[in-house]
C-alpha atoms as one frame of an Amber mdcrd trajectory, in Angstrom:
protein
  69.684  80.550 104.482  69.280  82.891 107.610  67.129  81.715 110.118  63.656
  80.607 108.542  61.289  82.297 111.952  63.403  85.914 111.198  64.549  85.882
 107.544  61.708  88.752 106.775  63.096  91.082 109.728  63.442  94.461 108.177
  64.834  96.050 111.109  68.007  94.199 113.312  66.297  93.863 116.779  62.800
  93.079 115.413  60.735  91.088 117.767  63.143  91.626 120.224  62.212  92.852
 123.596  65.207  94.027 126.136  64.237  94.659 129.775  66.282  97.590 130.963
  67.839  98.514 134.402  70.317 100.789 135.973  71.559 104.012 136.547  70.313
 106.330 133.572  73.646 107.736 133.092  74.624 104.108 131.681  71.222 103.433
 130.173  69.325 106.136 128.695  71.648 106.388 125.557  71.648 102.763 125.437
  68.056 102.606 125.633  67.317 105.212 122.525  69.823 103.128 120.308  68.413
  99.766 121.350  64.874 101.677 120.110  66.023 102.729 116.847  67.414  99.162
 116.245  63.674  98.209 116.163  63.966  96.772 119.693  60.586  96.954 122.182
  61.694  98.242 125.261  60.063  97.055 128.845  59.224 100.247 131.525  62.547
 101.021 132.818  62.978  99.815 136.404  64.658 102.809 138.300  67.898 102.470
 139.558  70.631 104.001 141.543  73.443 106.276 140.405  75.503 103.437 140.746
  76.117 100.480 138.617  75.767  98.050 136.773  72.677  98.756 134.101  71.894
  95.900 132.716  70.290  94.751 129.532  68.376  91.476 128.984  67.258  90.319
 125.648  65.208  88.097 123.993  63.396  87.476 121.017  63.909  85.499 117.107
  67.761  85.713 117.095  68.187  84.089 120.534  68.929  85.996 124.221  71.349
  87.360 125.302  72.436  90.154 128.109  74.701  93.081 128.479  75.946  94.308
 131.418  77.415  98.161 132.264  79.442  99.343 135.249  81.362 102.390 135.858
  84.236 100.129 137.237  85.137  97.153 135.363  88.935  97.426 135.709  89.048
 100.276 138.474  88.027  99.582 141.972  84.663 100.952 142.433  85.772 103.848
 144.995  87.857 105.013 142.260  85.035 105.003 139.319  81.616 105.857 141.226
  80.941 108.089 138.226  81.153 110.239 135.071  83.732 112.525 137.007  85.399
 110.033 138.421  85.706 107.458 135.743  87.343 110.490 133.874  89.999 111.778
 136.722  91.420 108.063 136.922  91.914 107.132 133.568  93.553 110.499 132.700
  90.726 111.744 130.361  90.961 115.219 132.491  94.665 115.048 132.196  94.218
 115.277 128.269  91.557 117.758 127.636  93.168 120.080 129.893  96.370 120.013
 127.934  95.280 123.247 125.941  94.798 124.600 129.257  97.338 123.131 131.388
  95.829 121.644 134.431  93.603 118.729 134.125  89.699 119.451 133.415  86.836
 117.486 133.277  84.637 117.144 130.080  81.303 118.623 131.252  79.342 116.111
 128.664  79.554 112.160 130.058  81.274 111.400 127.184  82.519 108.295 128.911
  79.541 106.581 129.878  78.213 107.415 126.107  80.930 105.611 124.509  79.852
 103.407 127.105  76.447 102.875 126.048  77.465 102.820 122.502  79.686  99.487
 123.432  77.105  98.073 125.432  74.814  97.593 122.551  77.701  96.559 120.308
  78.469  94.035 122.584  74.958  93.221 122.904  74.081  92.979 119.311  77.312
  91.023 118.546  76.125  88.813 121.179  73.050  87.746 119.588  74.636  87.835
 115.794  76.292  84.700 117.231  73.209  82.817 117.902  71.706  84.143 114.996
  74.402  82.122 113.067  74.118  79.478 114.509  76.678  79.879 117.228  76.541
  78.463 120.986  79.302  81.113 121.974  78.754  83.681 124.693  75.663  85.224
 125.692  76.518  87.134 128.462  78.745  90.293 127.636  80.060  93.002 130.403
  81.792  96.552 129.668  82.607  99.553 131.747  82.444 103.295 131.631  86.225
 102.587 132.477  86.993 100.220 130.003  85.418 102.744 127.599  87.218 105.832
 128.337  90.684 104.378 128.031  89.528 102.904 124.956  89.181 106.550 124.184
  92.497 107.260 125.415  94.457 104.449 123.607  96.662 106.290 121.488  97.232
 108.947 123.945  98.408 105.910 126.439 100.234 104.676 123.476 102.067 107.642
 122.371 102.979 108.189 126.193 104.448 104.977 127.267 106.579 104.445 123.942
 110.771 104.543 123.716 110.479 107.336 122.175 109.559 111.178 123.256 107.031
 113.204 121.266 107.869 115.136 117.993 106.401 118.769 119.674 106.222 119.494
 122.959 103.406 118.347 125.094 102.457 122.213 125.760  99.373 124.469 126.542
  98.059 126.001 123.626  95.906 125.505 120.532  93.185 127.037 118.562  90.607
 128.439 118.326  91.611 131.871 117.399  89.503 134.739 117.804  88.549 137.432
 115.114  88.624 141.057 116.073  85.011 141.515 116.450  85.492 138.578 118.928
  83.769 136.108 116.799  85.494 132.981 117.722  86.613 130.245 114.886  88.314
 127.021 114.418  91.035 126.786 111.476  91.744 123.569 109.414  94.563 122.959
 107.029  95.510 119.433 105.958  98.982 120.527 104.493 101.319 123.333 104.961
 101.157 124.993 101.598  97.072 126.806 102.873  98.285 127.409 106.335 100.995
 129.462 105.052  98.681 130.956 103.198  96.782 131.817 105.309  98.353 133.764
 107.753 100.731 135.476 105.286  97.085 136.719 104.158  96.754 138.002 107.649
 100.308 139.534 107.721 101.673 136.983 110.499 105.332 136.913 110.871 106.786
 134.371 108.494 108.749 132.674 111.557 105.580 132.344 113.346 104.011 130.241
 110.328 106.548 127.780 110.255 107.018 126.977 113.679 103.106 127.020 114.184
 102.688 124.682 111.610 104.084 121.467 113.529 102.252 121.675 116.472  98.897
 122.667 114.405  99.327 119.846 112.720 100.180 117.053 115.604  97.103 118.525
 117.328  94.870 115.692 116.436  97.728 113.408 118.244  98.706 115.093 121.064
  95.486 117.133 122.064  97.215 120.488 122.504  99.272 123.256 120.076 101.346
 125.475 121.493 101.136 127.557 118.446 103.008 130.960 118.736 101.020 133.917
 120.276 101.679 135.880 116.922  99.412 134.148 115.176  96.546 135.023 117.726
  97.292 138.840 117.188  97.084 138.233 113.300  93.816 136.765 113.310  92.480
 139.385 116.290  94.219 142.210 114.262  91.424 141.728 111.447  87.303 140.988
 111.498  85.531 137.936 110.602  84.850 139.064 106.912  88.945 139.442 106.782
  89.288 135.741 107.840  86.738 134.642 105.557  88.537 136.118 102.298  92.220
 134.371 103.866  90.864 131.336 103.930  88.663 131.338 100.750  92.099 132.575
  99.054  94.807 130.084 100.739  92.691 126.793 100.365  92.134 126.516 104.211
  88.940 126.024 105.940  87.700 127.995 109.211  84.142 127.713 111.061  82.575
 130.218 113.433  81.897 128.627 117.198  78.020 127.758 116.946  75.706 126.600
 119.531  74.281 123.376 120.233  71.125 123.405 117.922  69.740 120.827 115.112
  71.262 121.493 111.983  69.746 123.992 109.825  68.116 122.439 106.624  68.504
 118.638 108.092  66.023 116.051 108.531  66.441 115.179 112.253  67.129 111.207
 112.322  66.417 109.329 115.467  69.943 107.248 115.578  73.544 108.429 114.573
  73.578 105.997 111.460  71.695 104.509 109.247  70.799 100.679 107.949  68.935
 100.515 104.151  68.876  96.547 103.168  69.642  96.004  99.482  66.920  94.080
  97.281  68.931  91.280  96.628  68.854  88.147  98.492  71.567  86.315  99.627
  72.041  82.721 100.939  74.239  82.523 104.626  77.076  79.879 104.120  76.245
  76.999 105.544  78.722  77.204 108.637  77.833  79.834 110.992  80.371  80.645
 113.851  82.649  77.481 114.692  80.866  75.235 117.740  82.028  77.425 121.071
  83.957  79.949 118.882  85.134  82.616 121.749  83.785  85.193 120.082  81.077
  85.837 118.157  82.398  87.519 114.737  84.548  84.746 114.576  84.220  83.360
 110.782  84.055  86.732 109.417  85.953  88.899 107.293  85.939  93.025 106.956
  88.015  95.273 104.085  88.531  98.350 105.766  89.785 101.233 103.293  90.472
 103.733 106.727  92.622 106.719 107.025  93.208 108.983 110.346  90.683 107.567
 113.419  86.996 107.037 112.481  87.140 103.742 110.087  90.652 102.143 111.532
  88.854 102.359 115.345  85.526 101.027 113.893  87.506  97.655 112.101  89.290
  97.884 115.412  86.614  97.013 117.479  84.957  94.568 114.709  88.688  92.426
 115.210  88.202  92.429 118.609  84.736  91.103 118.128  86.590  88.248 116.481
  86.851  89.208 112.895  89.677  89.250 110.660  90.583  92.706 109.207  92.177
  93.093 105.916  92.878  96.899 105.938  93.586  98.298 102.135  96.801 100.753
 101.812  98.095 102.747  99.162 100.952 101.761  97.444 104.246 102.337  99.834
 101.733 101.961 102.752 100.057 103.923 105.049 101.967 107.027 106.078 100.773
 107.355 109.425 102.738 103.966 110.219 106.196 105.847 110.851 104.358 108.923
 112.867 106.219 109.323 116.427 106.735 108.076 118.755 107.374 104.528 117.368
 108.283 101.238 118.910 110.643  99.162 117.308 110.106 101.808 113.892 106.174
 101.484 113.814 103.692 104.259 115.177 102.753 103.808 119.407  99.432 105.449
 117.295  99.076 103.710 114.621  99.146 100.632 116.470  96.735 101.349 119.027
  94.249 101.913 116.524  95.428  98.926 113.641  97.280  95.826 115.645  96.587
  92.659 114.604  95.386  93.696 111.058  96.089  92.123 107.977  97.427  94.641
 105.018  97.356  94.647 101.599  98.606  97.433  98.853  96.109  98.311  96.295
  96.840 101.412  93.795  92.671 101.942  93.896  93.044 104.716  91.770  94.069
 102.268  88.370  91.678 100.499  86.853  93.729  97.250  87.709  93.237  98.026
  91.867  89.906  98.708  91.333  89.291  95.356  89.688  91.274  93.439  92.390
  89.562  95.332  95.627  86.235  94.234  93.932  87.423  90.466  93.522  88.333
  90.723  97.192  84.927  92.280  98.583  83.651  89.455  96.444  83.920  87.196
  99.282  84.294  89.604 102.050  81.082  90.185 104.748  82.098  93.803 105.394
  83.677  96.681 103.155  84.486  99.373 105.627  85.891 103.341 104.488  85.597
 106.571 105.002  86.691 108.175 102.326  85.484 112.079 101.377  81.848 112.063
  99.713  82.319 111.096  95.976  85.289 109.154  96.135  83.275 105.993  95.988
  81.353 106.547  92.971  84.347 108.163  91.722  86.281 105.002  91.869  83.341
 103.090  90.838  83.792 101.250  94.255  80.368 102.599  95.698  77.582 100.242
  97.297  75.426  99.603  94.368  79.239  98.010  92.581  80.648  95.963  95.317
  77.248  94.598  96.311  76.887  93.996  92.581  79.719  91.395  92.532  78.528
  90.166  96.743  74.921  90.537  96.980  75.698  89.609 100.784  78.348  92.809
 101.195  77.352  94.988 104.704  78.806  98.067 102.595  79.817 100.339 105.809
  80.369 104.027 105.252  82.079 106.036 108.004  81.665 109.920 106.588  81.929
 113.085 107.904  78.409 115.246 107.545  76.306 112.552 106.013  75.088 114.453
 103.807  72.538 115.868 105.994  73.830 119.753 106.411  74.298 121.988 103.743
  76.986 123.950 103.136  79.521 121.913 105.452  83.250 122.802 106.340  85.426
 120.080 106.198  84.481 117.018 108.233  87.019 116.756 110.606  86.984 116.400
 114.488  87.521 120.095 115.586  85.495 121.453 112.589  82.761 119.039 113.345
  82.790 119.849 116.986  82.967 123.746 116.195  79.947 123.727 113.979  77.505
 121.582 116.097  78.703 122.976 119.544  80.400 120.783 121.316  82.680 123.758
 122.518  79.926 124.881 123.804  78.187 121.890 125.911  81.773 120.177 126.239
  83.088 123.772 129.098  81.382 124.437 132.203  79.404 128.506 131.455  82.650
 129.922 133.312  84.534 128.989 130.785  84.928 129.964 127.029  83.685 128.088
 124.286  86.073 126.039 122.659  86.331 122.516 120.861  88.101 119.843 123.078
  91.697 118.956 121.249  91.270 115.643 122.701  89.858 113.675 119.471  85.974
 113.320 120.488  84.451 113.230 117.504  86.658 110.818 115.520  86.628 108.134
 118.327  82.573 108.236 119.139  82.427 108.285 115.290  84.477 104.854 115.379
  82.497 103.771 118.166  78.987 104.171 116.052  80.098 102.954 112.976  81.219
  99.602 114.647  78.338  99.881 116.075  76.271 100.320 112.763  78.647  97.752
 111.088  77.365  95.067 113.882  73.293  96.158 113.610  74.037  95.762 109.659
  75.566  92.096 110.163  72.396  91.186 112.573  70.026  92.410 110.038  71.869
  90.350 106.915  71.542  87.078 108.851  67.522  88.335 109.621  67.270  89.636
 106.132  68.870  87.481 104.145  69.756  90.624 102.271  73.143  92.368 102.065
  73.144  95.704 103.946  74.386  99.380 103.096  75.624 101.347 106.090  76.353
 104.850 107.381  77.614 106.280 110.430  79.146 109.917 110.937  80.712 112.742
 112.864  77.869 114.725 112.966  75.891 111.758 114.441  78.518 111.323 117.017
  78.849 115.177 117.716  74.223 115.049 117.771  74.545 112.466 120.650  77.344
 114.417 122.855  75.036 117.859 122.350  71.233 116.155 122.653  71.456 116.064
 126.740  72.089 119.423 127.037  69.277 119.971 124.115  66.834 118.218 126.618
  67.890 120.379 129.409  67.804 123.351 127.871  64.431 122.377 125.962  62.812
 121.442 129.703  63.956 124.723 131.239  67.113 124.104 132.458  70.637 125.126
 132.056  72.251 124.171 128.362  76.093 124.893 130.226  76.903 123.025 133.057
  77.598 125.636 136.164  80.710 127.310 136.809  83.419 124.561 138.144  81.438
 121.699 136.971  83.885 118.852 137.200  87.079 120.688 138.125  89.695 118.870
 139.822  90.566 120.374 143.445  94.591 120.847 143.473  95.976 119.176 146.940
  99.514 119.484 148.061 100.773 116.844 145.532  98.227 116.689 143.229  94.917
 116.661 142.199  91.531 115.073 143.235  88.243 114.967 141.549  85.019 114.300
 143.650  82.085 112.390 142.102  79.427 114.847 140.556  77.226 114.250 143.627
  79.755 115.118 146.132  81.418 117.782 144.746  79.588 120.607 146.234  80.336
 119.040 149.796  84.029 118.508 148.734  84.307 122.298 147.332  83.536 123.441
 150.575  86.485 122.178 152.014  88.646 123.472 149.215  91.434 125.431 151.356
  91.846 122.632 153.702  92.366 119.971 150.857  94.684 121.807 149.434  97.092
 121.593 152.705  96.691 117.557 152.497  98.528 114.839 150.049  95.999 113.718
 147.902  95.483 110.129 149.744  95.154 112.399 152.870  92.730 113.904 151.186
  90.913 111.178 149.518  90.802 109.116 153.226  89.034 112.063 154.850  86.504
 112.681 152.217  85.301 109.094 151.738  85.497 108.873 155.608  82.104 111.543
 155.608  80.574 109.456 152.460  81.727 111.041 149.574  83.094 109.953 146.591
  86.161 111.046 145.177  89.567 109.354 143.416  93.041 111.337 142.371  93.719
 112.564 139.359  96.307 110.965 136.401  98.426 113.539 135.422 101.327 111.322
 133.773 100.050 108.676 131.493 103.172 107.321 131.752 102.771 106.177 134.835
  99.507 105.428 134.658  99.926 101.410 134.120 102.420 101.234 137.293  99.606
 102.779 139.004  97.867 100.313 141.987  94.203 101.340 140.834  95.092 100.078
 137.370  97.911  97.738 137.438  97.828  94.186 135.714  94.967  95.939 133.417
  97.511  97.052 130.290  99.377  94.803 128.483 102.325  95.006 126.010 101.752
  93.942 122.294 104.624  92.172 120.165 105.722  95.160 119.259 106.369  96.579
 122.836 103.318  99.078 122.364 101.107  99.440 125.382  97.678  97.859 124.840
  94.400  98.846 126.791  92.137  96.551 127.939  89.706  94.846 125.216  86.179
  97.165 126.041  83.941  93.604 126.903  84.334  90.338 128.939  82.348  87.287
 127.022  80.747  84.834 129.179
């Protein structure tokens, strides 16, 4: 059985108290999730802008501590901060693709998806002492280690054989309506985007060479889609795009602001953990005697297509789990999507190397029956399948825990059921409809959803995440565990900070040139957040220097500032990064595992 002094713990950080410290850029999201995990939090100590935060914990499982810096892997005059951290990993370089030059994201997305491994690293941690483990207690991640985590199959794509299938170009939705209401477009296949805009009376040569680039979107983070189809949808109103879509099969979503979602029940943490009534006795053998890490022992199905559910499993294998992932019959399709090395997906790798595979029809009766025998003696079933499909199948929670009373039955779904009438739960739909176009652009610039793939990777992120709370609370429970995480969850904790500004009187936009890169005479730099008002100043005269030139006078007067990566390609040849990327048997590029286990 679990451990006897914690076997009634209905929550996964019961009786567990974590003293918190560090920069509240690093710790405050940290912090709420360590809350909702039924943690008791100590008075915060303050602490600089600078790093690390750290995290000590201690309680029933065992103790443990987590510790986040902006620079794990960079040199820390080249990641002092949220701006920073995102010029030198290239994180500007990709969500300015649909505008050309590089921009900064004006939400800290990178010391979120920070936060959110901190705690996984934290819980995971003390899951192995709760099993029984003497393995590592002491884990450390970085707001750089996290955003090229982020990045991976961007890095991927960019430093493979083989070039892109479309051209790396500006461009990309949204499109605009002619009463200027603004609106994002999905179509999963070619047959409703065709529809579509024929609806609209766009040129038929315009549909078909839009549709590639529309479609590799998701993978390259910009569309150079052809400027007819922007006069076809600002040739008509909003009521006019409504009936096209309704018509072709496609889906489209006005630009709304940041705001709770109508008609939902506000939920203090982006998932959710429900324990299942039966019990369930632990194996005897917990993680081997000085395992490396500490979901060593375990196994997880994952059932993932796209980003969301792959990246979770991802991160559970690199927690030391073995991943079984469950494929259709011919295998997933997304394995031959360019650029490949040696004929497999730079992508598809980044997100599923090292993975086990097996080739289930689970749409017969006889697939069905052999997924269930093997979540029979699996400790995670992972998907993300559209709502219904589950229960459909009759491979839902209440089934598989049925035939594994010990099953953490993980859920990785779009809405979560928690707003009515939803479009179509993917990334740019899910960031049009809870405003991340909005907080994600500084007020002098439009609204308009990032094309770099937010949403799907903090969505991974939190249901690993959730996945890890739900093990913790099995050993403490004694009780198999259902699971769900989601997109809007993901989008809620990207748009709550500028919520809270907004709510005590401030700002909800960031101000005009908030985090833009100032162009020198071979590049770019980006100042830390702090220092850019000092280093605007002196705009002109930067702009006559090299950027090292520039870099050595600014942090000669104190302020912080590191040069931009424009070409991924050359990003692991480059001296702030070098020795941190490594090459997988396959000849894909591999970023840097997001912890260190002491």
């Amino acid at each position: 059985m679990g451990h006897p002094a914690v076997i009634r713990a209905s929550q996964p950080l019961e009786e567990v108290t974590v003293r918190v410290a560090g920069p509240p850029a690093l710790t405050t999201p940290a912090a709420a999730h360590l809350r909702a995990l039924g943690a008791t939090l100590t008075p915060r100590t303050p602490g600089p802008h600078t790093g690390p935060a750290a995290f000590e914990a201690a309680g029933a499982p065992g103790a443990a501590t987590a510790y986040t810096a902006w620079a794990d892997v960079l040199p820390a005059a080249d990641a002092a901060d949220e701006s920073t951290v995102q010029a030198a990993t290239g994180m500007m370089q990709v969500h300015g693709r649909r505008d050309g030059p590089p921009r900064g994201l004006a939400v800290d997305y990178a010391a979120t998806c920070a936060s959110v491994l901190t705690v996984q690293g934290l819980l995971a941690a003390l899951l192995g002492r709760a099993r029984g483990g003497a393995g590592p207690a002491q884990v450390t991640t970085g707001a750089d280690r996290a955003a090229l985590l982020t990045l991976g199959q961007y890095l991927a794509a960019a430093n493979a054989p083989e070039a892109e299938a479309v051209p790396l170009s500006p461009g990309g939705p949204p499109f605009t309506a002619r009463c200027g209401t603004r609106f994002e477009l999905e179509a999963l296949d070619p047959v409703p985007w065709a529809r579509f805009w024929r609806d609209l009376g766009a040129p038929e040569e315009a549909i078909r060479t839009g549709w590639q680039p529309f479609q590799f979107r998701y993978a390259t983070a910009c569309a150079p889609i052809p400027e007819a189809l922007h006069r076809a949808a600002r040739s008509v109103p909003w009521a006019r795009v409504q009936q096209a879509a309704a018509a072709s099969g496609a889906e489209v979503c006005p630009l709304h602001a940041p705001a709770a979602p109508p008609g939902a029940t506000a939920h203090p943490a982006p998932w959710t953990l429900t324990p299942r009534t039966a019990d369930w006795t632990s194996p005897a053998t917990g993680t081997a005697p000085g395992a490396a890490l500490p979901l060593s022992g375990l196994t997880v199905l994952e059932a993932g297509r796209r980003i969301q559910a792959p990246l979770a499993a991802h991160l559970l294998r690199q927690l030391g789990a073995e991943v079984l992932r469950i494929e259709p019959p011919g295998g997933d399709p997304l394995r031959g999507m360019p650029p490949c090395c040696e004929d497999i997906s730079a992508r598809w790798l980044a997100l599923n190397r090292g993975k086990g595979a097996v080739q289930i029809d689970i749409k017969s009766a006889v697939g069905q029956a052999e997924l269930r025998e093997l979540a029979s003696g699996a400790d995670v079933f992972l998907h993300n399948w559209a709502p219904g499909k589950a229960e459909q199948l009759g491979l839902d929670a209440d089934r598989l825990s049925a035939v594994n009373p010990g099953l953490v039955y993980a859920y990785t779904s779009g809405w979560a059921g928690r707003l009515p009438d939803a479009p179509m739960g993917t990334d740019f739909m899910v960031q049009a409809r809870t405003g991340i176009g909005t907080v994600a652009r500084p007020a002098d610039e439009p609204p308009a959803p990032s094309l770099m793939t937010l949403i799907d990777v903090l969505g991974g992120l939190l249901g690993a995440e959730a996945v890890v709370a739900g093990l913790l609370l099995r050993e403490r429970s004694g009780r198999g565990v259902q699971v769900e995480s989601s997109l809007l969850g993901a989008a809620e904790a990207l748009t709550a900070p500028a919520l809270h500004r907004a709510a005590a009187g401030g700002e909800l936009r960031r101000p005009a040139g908030f985090r833009r890169p100032l162009p020198t005479a071979d590049g770019w730099i980006a100042p830390a957040d702090d220092s850019a008002p000092a280093a605007g100043a002196r705009a002109a005269r930067l702009a006559e220097l090299t950027s090292e030139q520039a870099l050595e006078g600014l942090r000669a007067d104190g302020l912080a500032a590191t040069a931009v990566t424009t070409d991924l390609g050359a990003l692991p040849q480059d001296p702030r990064l070098r020795g941190a990327f490594t090459r997988d048997p396959h000849g894909s590029l591999a970023v840097p595992t997001p912890w260190r286990f002491q």
